[in-house]
N, CA, C and O atoms as a GROMACS GRO file, in nm:
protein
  376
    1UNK      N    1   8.885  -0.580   2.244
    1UNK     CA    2   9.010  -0.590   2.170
    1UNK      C    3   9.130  -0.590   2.265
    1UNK      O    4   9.226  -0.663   2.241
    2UNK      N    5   9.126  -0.510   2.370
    2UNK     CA    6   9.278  -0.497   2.467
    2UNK      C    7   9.281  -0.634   2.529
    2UNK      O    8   9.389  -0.683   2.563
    3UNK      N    9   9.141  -0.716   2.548
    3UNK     CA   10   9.190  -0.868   2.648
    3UNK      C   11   9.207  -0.968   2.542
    3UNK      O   12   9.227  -1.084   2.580
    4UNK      N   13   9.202  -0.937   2.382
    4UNK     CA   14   9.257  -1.023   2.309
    4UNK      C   15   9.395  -0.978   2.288
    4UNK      O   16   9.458  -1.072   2.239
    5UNK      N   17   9.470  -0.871   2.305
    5UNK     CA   18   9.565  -0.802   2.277
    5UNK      C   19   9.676  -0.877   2.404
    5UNK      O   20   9.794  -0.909   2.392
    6UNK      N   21   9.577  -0.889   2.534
    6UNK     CA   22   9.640  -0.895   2.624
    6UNK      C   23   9.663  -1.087   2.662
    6UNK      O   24   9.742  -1.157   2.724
    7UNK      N   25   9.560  -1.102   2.594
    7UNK     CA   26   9.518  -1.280   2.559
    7UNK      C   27   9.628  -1.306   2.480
    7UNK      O   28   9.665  -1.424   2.483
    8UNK      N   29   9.706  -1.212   2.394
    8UNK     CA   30   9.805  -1.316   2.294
    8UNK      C   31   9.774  -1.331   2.150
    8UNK      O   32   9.843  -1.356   2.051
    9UNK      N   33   9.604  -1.297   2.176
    9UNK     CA   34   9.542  -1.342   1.973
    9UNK      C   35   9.653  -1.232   1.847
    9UNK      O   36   9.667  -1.260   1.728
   10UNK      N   37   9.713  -1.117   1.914
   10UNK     CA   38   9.750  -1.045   1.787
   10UNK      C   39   9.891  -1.016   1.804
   10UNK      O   40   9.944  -0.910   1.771
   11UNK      N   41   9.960  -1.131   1.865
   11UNK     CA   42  10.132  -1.124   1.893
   11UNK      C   43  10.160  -1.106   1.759
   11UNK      O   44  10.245  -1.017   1.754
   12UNK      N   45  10.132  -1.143   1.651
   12UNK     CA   46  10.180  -1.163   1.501
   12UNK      C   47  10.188  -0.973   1.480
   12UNK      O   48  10.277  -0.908   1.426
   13UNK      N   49  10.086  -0.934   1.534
   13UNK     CA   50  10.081  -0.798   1.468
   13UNK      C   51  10.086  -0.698   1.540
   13UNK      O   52  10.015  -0.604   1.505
   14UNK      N   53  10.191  -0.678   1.696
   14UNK     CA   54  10.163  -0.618   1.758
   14UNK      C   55  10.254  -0.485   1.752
   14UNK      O   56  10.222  -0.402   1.837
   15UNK      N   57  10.384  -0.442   1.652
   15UNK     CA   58  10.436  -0.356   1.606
   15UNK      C   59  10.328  -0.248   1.462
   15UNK      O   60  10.343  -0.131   1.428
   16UNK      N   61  10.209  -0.370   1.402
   16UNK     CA   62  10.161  -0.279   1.390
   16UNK      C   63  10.067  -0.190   1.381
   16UNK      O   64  10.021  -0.103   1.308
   17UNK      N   65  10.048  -0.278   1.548
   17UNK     CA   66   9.907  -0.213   1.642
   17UNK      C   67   9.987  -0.076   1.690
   17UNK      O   68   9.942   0.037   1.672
   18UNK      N   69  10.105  -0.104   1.750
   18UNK     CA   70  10.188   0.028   1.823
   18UNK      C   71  10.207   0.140   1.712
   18UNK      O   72  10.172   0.256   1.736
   19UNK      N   73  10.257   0.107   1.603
   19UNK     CA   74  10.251   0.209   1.478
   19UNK      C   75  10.140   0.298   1.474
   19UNK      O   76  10.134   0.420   1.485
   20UNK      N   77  10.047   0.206   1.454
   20UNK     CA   78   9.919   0.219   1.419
   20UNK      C   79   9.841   0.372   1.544
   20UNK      O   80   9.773   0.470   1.516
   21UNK      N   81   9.899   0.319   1.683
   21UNK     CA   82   9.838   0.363   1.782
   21UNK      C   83   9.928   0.516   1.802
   21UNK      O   84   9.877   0.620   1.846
   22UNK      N   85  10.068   0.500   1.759
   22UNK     CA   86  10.136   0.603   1.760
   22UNK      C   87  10.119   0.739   1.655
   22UNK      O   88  10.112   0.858   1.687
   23UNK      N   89  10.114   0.681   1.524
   23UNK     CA   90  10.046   0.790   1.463
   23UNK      C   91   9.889   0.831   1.489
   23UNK      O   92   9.867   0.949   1.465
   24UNK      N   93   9.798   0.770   1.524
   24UNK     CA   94   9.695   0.832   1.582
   24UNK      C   95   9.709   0.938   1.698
   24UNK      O   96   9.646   1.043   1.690
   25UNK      N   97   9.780   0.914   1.793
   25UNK     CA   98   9.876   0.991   1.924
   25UNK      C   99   9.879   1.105   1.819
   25UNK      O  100   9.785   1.184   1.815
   26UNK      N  101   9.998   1.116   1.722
   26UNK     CA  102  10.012   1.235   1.702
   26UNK      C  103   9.916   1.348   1.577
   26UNK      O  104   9.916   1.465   1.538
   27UNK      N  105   9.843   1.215   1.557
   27UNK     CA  106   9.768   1.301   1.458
   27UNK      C  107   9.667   1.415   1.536
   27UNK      O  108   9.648   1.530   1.498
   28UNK      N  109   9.604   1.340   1.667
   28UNK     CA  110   9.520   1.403   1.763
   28UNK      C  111   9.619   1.548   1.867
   28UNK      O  112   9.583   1.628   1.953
   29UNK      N  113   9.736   1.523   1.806
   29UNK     CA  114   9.815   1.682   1.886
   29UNK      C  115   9.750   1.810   1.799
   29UNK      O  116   9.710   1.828   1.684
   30UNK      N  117   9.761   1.874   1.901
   30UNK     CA  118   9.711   2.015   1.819
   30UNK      C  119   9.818   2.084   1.733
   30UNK      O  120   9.940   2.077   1.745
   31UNK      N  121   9.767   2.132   1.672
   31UNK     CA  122   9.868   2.190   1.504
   31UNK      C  123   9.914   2.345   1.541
   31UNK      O  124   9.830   2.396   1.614
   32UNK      N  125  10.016   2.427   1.514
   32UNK     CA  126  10.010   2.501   1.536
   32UNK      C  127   9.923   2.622   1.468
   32UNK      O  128   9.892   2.731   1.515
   33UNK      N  129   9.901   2.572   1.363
   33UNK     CA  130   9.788   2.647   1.338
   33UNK      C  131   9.649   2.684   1.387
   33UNK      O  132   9.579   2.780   1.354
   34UNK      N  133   9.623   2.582   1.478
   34UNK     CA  134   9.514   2.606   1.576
   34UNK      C  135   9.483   2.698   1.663
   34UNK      O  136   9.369   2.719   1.705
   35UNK      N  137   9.646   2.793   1.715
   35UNK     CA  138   9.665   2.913   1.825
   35UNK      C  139   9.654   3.017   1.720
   35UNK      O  140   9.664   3.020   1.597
   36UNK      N  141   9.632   3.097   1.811
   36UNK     CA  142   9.643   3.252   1.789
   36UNK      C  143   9.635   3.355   1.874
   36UNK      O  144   9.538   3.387   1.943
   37UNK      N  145   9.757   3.414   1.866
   37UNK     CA  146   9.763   3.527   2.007
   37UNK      C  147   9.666   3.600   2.052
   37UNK      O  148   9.607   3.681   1.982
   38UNK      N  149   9.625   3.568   2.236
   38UNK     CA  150   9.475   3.575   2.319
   38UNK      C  151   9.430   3.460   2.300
   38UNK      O  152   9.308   3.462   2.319
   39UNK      N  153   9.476   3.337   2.265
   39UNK     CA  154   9.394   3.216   2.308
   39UNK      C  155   9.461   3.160   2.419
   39UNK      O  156   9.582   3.161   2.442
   40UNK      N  157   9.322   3.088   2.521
   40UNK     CA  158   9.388   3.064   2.645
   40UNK      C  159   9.410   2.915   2.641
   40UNK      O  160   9.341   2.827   2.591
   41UNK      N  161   9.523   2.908   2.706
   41UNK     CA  162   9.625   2.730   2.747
   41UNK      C  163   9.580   2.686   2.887
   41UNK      O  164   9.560   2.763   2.981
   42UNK      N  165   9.566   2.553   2.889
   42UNK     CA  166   9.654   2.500   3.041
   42UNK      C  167   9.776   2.437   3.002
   42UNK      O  168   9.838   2.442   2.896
   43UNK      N  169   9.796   2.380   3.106
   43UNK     CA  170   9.951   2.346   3.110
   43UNK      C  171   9.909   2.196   3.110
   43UNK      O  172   9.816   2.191   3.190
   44UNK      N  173   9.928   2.089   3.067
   44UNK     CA  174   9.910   1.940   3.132
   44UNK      C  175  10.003   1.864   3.198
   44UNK      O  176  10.092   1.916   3.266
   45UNK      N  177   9.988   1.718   3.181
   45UNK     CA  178  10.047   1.660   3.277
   45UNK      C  179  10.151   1.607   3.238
   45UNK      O  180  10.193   1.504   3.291
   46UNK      N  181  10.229   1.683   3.113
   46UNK     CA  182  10.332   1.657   3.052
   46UNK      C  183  10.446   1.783   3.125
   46UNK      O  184  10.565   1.755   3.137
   47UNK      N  185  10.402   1.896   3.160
   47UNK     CA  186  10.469   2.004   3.215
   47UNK      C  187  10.543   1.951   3.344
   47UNK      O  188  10.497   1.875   3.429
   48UNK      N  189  10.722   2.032   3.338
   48UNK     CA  190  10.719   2.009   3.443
   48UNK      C  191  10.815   2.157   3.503
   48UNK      O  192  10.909   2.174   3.426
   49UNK      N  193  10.814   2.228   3.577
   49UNK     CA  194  10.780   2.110   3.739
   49UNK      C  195  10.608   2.127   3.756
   49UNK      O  196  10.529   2.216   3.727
   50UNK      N  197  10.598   2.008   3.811
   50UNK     CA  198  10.467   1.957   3.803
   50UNK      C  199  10.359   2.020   3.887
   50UNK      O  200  10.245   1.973   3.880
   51UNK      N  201  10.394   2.154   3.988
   51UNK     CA  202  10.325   2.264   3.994
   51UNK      C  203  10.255   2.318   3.947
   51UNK      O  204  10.149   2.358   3.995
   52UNK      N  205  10.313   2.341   3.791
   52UNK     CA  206  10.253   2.375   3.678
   52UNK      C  207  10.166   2.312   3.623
   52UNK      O  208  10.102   2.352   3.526
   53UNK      N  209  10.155   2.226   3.667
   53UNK     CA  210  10.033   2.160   3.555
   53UNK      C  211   9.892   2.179   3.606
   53UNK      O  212   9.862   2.132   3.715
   54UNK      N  213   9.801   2.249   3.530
   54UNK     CA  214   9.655   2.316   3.593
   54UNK      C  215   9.673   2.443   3.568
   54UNK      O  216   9.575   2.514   3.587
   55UNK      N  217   9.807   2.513   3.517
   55UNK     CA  218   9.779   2.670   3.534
   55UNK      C  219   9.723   2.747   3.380
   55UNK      O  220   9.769   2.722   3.268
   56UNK      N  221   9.634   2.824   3.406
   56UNK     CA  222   9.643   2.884   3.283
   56UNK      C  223   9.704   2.938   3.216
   56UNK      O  224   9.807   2.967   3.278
   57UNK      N  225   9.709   2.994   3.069
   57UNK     CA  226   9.821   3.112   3.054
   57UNK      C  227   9.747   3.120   2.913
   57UNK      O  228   9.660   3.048   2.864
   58UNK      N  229   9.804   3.220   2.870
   58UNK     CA  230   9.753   3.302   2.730
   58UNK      C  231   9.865   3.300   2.632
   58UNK      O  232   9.980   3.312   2.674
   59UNK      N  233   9.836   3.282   2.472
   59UNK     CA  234   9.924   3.274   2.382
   59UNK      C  235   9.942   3.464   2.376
   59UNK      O  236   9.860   3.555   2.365
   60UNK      N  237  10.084   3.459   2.390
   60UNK     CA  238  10.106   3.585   2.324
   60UNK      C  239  10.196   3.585   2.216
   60UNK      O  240  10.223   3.684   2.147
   61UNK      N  241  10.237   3.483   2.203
   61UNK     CA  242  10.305   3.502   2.012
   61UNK      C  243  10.316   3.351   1.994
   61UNK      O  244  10.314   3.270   2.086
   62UNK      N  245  10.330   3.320   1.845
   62UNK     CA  246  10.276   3.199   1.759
   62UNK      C  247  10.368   3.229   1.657
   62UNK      O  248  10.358   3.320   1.575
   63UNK      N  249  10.508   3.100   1.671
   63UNK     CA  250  10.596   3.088   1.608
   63UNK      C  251  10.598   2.967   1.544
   63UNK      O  252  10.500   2.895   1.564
   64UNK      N  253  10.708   2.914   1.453
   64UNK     CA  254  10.646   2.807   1.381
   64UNK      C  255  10.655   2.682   1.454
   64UNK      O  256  10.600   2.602   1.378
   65UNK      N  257  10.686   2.627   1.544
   65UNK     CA  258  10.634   2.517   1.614
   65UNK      C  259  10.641   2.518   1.743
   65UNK      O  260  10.645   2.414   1.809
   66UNK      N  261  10.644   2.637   1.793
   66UNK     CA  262  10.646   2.674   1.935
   66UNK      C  263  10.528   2.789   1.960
   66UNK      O  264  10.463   2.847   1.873
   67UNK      N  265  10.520   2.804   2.090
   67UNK     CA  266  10.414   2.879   2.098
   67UNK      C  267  10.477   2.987   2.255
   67UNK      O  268  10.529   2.938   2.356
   68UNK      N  269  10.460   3.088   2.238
   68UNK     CA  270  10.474   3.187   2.356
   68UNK      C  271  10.350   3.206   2.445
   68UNK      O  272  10.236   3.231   2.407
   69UNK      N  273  10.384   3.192   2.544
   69UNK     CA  274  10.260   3.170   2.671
   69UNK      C  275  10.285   3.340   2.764
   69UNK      O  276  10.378   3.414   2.733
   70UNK      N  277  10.225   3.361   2.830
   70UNK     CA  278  10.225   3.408   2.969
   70UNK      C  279  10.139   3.355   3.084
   70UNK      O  280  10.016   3.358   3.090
   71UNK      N  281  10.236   3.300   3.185
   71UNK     CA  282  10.193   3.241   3.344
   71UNK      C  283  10.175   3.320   3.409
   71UNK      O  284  10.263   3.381   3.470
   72UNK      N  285  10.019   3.348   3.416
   72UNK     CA  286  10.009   3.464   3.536
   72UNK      C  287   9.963   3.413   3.644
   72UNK      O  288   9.891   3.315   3.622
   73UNK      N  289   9.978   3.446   3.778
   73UNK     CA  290   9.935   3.389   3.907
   73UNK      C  291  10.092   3.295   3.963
   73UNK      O  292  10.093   3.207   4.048
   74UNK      N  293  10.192   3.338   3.899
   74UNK     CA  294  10.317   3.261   3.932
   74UNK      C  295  10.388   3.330   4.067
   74UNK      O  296  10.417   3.450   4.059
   75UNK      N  297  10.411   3.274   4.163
   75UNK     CA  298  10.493   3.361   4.253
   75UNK      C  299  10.589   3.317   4.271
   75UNK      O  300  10.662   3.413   4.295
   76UNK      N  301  10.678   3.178   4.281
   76UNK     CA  302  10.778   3.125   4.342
   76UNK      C  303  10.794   3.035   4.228
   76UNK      O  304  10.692   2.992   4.173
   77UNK      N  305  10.945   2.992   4.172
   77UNK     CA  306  11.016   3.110   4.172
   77UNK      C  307  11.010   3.209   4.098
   77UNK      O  308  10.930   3.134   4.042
   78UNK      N  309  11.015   3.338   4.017
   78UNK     CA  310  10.997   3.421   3.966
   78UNK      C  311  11.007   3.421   3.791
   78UNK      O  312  10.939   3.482   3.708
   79UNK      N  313  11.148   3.304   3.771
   79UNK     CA  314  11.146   3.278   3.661
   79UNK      C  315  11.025   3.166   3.579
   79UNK      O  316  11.051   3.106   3.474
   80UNK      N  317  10.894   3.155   3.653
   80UNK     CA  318  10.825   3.126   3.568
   80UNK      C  319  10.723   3.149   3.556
   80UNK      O  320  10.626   3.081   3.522
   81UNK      N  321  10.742   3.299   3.598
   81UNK     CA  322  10.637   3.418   3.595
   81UNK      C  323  10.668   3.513   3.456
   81UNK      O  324  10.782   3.555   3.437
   82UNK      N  325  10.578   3.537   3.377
   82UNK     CA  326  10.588   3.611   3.241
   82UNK      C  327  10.575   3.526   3.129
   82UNK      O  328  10.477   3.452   3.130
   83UNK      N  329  10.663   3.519   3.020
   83UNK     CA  330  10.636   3.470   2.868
   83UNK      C  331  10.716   3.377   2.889
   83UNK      O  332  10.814   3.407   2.958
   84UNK      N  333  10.707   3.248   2.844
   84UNK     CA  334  10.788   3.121   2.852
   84UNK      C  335  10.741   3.040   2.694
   84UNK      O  336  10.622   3.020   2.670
   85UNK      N  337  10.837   3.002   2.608
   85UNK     CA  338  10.817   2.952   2.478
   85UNK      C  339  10.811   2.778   2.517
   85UNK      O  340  10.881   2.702   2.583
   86UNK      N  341  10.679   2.763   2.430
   86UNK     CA  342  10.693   2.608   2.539
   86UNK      C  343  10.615   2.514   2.350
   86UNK      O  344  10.568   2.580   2.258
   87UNK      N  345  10.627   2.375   2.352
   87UNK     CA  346  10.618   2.305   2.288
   87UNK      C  347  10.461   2.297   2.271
   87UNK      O  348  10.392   2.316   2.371
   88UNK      N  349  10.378   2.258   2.104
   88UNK     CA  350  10.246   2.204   2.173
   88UNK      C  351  10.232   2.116   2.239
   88UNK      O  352  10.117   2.127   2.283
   89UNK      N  353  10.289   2.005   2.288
   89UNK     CA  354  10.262   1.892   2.346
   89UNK      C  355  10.232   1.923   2.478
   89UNK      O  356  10.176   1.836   2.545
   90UNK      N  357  10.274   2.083   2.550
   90UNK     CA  358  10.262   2.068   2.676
   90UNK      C  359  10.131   2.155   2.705
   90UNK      O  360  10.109   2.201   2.817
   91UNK      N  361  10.070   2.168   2.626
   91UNK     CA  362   9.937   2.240   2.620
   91UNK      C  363   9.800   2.168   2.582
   91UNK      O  364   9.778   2.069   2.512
   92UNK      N  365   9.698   2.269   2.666
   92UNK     CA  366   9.537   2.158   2.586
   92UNK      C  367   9.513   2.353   2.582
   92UNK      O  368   9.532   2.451   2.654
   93UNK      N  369   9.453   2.316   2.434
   93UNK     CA  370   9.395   2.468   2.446
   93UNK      C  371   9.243   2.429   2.480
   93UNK      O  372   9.184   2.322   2.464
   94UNK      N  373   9.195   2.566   2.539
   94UNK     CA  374   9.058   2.603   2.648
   94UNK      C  375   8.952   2.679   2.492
   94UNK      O  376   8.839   2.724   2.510
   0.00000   0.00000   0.00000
C-alpha cells in the first residue's frame, strides 16, 4: 500500500488516508486511566532535553490529564531531579 501511496494510485484520497492515520495515532496513546500511582514510566523520544529520554521514573500522582512522575538517578541539573508533571504523550508505561 505505501508504494501505491507513493506511486500516486490514492492522490484522490490522500487527506483521508492522513485523517484516517491520525486518529489511529491517537487512539493508540495511552488513556489516563491506564496509570496508577507506583506504576513505572520511561521517558521517550518525544522528551526533551533529550538526555531524558531512556530514564525511568514512577507515577506518584494521577491527575486528570497529566500525570506526576519522579526522576530518580538525575544529577545535573538538579531541577529535574524529583516530581515533574509531564503529559501522556511523553511516556510508554513499563
Amino acid at each position: 500500500m505505501i508504494d501505491d501511496i507513493k506511486a500516486g494510485k490514492y492522490d484522490d484520497d490522500l487527506d483521508m488516508i492522513a485523517n484516517a492515520v491520525k486518529a489511529r495515532k491517537e487512539a493508540l496513546q495511552p488513556q489516563i486511566w491506564e496509570f496508577e500511582v507506583g506504576d513505572l514510566v520511561t521517558l521517550n523520544e518525544h522528551t526533551r532535553p533529550k538526555r531524558l529520554q531512556g530514564k525511568m521514573a514512577e507515577v506518584v500522582k494521577v491527575n486528570r490529564t497529566k500525570i506526576v512522575i519522579n526522576i530518580s538517578g538525575i544529577s545535573y541539573p538538579d531541577k529535574y531531579a524529583g516530581n515533574v508533571t509531564v503529559p501522556l504523550a511523553l511516556v510508554n508505561k513499563l
